[in-house]
C-alpha positions in Angstrom: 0.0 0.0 0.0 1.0 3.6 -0.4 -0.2 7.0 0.6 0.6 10.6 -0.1 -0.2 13.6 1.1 -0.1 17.5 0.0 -2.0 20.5 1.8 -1.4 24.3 1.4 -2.9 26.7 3.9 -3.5 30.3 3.6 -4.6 32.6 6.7 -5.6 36.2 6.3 -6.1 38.3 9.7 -7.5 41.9 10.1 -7.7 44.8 12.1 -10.9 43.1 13.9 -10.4 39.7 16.0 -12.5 38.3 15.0 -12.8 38.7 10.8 -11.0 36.1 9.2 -10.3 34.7 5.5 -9.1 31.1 5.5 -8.4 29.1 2.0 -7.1 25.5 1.8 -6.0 23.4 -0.9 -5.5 19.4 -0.2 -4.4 16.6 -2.1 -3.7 12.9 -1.5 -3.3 9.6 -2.8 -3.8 6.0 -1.6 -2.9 2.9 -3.4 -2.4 -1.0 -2.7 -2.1 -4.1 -4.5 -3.9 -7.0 -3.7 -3.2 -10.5 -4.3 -4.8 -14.3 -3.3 -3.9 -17.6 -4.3 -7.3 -20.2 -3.6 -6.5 -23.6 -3.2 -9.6 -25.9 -2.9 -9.7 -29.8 -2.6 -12.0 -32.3 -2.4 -12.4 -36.0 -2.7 -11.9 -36.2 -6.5 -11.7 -32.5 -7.6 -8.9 -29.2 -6.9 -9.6 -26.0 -7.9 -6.7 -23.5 -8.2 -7.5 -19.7 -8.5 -5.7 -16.5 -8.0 -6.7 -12.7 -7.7 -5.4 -9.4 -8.5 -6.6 -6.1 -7.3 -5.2 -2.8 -8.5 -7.0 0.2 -6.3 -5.8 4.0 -6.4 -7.7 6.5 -4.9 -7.4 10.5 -5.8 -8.8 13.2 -3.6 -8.6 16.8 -4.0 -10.2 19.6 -1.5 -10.4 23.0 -2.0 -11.7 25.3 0.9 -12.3 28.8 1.6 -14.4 30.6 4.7 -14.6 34.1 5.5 -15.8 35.3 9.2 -16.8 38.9 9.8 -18.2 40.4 13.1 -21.1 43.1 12.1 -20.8 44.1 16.2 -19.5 42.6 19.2 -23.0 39.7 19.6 -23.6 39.7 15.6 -21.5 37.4 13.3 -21.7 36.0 9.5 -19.4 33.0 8.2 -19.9 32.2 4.7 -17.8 29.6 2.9 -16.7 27.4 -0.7 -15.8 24.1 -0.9 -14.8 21.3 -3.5 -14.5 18.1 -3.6 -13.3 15.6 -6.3 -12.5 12.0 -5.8 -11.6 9.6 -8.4 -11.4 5.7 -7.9 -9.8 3.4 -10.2 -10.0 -0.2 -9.1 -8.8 -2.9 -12.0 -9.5 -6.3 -10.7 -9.3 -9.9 -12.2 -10.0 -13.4 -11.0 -8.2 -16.5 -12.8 -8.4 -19.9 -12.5 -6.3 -22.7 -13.7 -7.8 -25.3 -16.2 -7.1 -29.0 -17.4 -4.9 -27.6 -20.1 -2.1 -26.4 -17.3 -3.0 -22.5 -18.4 -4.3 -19.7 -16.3 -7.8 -18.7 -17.9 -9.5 -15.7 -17.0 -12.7 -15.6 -15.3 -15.3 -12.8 -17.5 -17.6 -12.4 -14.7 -14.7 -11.7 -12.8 -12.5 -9.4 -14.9 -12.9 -5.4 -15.7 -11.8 -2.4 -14.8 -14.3 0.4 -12.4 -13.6 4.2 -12.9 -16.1 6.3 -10.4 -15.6 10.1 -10.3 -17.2 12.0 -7.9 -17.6 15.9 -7.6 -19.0 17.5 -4.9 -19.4 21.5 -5.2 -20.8 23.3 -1.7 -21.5 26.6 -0.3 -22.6 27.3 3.0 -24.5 30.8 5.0 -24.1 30.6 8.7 -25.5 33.6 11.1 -25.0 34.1 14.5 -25.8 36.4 17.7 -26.6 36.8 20.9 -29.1 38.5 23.0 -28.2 39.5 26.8 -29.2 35.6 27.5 -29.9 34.4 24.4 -27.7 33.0 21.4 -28.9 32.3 18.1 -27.5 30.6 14.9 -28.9 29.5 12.0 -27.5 29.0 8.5 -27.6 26.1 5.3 -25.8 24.7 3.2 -26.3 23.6 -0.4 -24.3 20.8 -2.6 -24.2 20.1 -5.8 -23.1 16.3 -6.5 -22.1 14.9 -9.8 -20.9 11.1 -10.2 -19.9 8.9 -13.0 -19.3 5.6 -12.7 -17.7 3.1 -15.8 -16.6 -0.4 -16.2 -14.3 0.3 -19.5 -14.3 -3.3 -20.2 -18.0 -3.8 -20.6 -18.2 -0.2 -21.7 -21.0 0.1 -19.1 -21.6 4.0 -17.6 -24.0 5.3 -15.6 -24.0 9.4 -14.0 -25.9 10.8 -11.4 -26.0 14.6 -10.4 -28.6 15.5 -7.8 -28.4 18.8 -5.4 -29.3 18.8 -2.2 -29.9 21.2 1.0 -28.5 21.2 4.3 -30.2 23.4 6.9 -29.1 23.8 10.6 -30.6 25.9 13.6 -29.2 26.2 17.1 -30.7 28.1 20.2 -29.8 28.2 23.7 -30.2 30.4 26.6 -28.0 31.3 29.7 -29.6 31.2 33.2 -27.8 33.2 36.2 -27.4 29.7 38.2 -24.9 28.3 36.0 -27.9 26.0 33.4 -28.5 26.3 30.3 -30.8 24.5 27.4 -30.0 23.8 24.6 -32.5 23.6 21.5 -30.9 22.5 18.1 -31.8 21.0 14.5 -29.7 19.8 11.3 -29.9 18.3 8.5 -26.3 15.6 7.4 -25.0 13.5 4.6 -22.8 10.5 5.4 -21.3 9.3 1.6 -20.6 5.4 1.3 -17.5 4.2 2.0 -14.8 3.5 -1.1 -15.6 -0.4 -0.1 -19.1 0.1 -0.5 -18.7 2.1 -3.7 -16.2 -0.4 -6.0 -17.6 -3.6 -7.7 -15.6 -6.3 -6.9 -13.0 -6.8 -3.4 -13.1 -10.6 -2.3 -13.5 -13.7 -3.6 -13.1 -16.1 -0.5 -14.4 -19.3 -1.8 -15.6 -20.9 -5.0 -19.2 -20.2 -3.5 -18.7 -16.5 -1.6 -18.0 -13.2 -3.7 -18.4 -9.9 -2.0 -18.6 -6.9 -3.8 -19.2 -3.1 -3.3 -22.3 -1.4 -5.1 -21.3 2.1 -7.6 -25.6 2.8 -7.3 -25.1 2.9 -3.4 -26.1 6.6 -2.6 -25.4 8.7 0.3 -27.3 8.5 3.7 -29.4 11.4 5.1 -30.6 12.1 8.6 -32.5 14.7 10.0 -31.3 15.5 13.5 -33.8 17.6 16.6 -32.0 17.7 20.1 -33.0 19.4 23.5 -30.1 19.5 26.1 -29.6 21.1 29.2 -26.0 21.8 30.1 -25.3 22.3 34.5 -22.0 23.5 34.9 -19.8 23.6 38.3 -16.3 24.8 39.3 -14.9 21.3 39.5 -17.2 19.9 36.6 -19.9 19.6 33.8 -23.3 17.6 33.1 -24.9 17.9 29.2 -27.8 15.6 29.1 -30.3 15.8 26.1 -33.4 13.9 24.3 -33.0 13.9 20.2 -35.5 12.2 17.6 -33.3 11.0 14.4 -35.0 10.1 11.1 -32.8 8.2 8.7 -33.3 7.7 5.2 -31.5 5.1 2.7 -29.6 3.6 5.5 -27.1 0.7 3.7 -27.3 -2.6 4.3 -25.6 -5.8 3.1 -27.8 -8.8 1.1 -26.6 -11.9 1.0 -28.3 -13.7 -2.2 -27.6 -17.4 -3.7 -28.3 -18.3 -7.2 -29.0 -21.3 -8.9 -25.1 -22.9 -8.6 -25.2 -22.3 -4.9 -23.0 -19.1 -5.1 -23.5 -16.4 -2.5 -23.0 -12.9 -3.4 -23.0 -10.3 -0.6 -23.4 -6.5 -1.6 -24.8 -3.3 -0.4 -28.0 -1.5 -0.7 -29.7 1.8 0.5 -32.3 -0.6 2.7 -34.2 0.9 5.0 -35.0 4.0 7.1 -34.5 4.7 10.7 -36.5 6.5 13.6 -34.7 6.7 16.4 -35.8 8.3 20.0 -33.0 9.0 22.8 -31.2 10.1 25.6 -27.6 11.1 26.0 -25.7 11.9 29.0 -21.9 13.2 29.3 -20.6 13.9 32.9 -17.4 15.2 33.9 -16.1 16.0 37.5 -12.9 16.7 39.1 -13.6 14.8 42.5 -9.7 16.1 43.8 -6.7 18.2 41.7 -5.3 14.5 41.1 -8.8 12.6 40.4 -10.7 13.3 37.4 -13.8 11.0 36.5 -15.7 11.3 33.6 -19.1 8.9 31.9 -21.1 9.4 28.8 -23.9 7.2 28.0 -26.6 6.9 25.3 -30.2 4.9 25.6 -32.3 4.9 22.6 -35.2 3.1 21.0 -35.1 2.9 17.1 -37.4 1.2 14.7 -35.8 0.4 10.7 -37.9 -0.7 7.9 -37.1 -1.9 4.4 -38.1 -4.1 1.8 -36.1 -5.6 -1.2 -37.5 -7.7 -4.0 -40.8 -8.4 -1.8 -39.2 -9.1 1.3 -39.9 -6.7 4.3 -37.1 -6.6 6.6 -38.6 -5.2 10.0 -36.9 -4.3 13.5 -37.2 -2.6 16.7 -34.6 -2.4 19.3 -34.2 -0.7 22.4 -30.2 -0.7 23.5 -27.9 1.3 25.3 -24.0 2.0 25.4 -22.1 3.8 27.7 -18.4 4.8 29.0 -16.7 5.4 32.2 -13.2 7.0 32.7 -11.0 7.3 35.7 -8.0 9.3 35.7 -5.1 9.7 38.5 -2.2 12.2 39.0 0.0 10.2 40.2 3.5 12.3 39.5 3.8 15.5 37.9 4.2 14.2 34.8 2.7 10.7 35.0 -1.0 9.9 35.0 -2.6 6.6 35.4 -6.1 6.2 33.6 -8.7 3.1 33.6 -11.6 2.4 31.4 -14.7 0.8 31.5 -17.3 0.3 28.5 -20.3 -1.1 28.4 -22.8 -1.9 25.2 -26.2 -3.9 25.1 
């Protein structure tokens, strides 16, 4: 494997604090070679394959925001970003035959190109009154994605644009509480694994593969928190209500030979109701404790070809943290997690 990395920064001050131009330019590369050799016997049979898997992965981001204070409790940030990704993934399966020759597999053999541009601008204001702060802003994307097998001269594009709202309130009170009121709008993009169409072949009977039609995940996100604060320490609980739409999930299907082929689908959407809690306390100078935990109840449904996948689960997680001052410069720290 191999990766490279570039970034250039630029940083613009002015006579106000708080005004501020920012522009960054990244680039990096990742690449790795893959190789298998698949030796299966039986009784009165061997089968002998091998794999190769070429992947490279290009990214380029270019970023710029720009902060200015209209007073001391009124701010705008505005901002441009691009994103463009390229994956190249050349892949090949080959298996060895009576005639002592390595024959290549056509099911099994092509080359995937998937670009992906992603072009965004984003409006944020804030402010504050005596007690109250106030920030609300969106952002908008415009996506545009290609995908090609060169082999099989197969192409497919998508472009789609899409809208990104977020709100946040909360207000001070004089004994140290607060509450917090917030919505937003995110995007999670599949992963490169999900994305390319072929990345293991285990067996003569299991192939996995990635899907290029996968498409991003969306979630709409309402909290209400209340934040205590004390000298020594901090408590943030809240209650949020998620709703989750094209959340990806794997299918395993067989076909008529008894092969298995597992890939992934935008499935199902998700409502989920809970509460979060994150605690931190400074029982001594040399003793600090800290917990977060999260109960929630969510219910997914899906269908694929006809068949309903249903569930509803109620689970919880949860972390606890102590840490000792032992020396001046030595500290001594245990953890303990817990997950239904």
């Amino acid at each position: 494997g191999e990766n490279i990395e570039a970034n250039l920064n630029f940083r613009r001050t002015f006579k106000s604090e708080e005004q501020l131009l920012t522009a960054d330019v990244r680039w990096f590369t990742r690449g790795d070679l893959e190789k298998a050799d698949l030796l299966e016997l039986g009784n009165t049979y061997s089968l002998n394959q091998r794999t190769e898997n070429l992947e490279s992965n290009q990214n380029w981001l270019v970023q710029t925001d720009y902060v200015h204070p209209f007073s001391e409790n009124l701010k705008l940030e505005t901002g441009l970003k691009a994103t463009l990704r390229r994956i190249n993934n050349d892949y090949r399966v080959e298996e060895f035959n009576d005639s002592t020759q390595w024959e290549i597999l056509d099911q099994y053999n092509n080359n995937f190109v998937f670009d992906e541009n992603v072009y965004a601008a984003y409006l944020m204001v804030g402010g504050q009154v005596k007690r109250l702060s106030l920030q609300g802003g969106i952002r908008a994307e415009y996506t545009d994605i290609t995908t090609e097998l060169t082999r099989t001269n197969e192409k497919n594009r998508k472009q789609y644009i899409s809208f990104f709202p977020s709100a946040h309130l909360s207000y001070e009170f004089a004994s140290n509480n607060s509450i917090q009121l917030s919505y937003s709008r995110r995007i999670s993009r599949p992963r490169f694994r999900n994305l390319i169409p072929f990345f293991s072949l285990t067996d003569n009977r299991n192939f996995y593969s990635g899907n290029p039609d996968v498409n991003p995940v969306f979630t709409h996100s309402a909290e209400l928190g209340h934040l205590k604060t004390w000298d020594n320490g901090t408590l943030l609980s809240s209650i949020y209500y998620r709703h989750t739409e094209g959340i990806i999930e794997r299918i395993s299907r067989s076909d008529s030979t008894g092969l298995i082929t597992t890939f992934p689908i935008n499935l199902s959407t998700q409502d989920a109701v809970g509460l979060e809690l994150s605690f931190s306390y400074n029982l001594f100078k040399w003793w600090r404790v800290m917990l977060s935990a999260n109960t929630y109840y969510a219910i997914t449904d899906g269908d694929y070809e006809g068949q309903s996948f249903y569930a509803e689960a109620f689970t919880a997680q949860g972390r606890f943290t102590s840490k000792w001052t032992v020396l001046k410069k030595l500290d001594i720290q245990t953890a303990f997690m817990y997950r239904a």
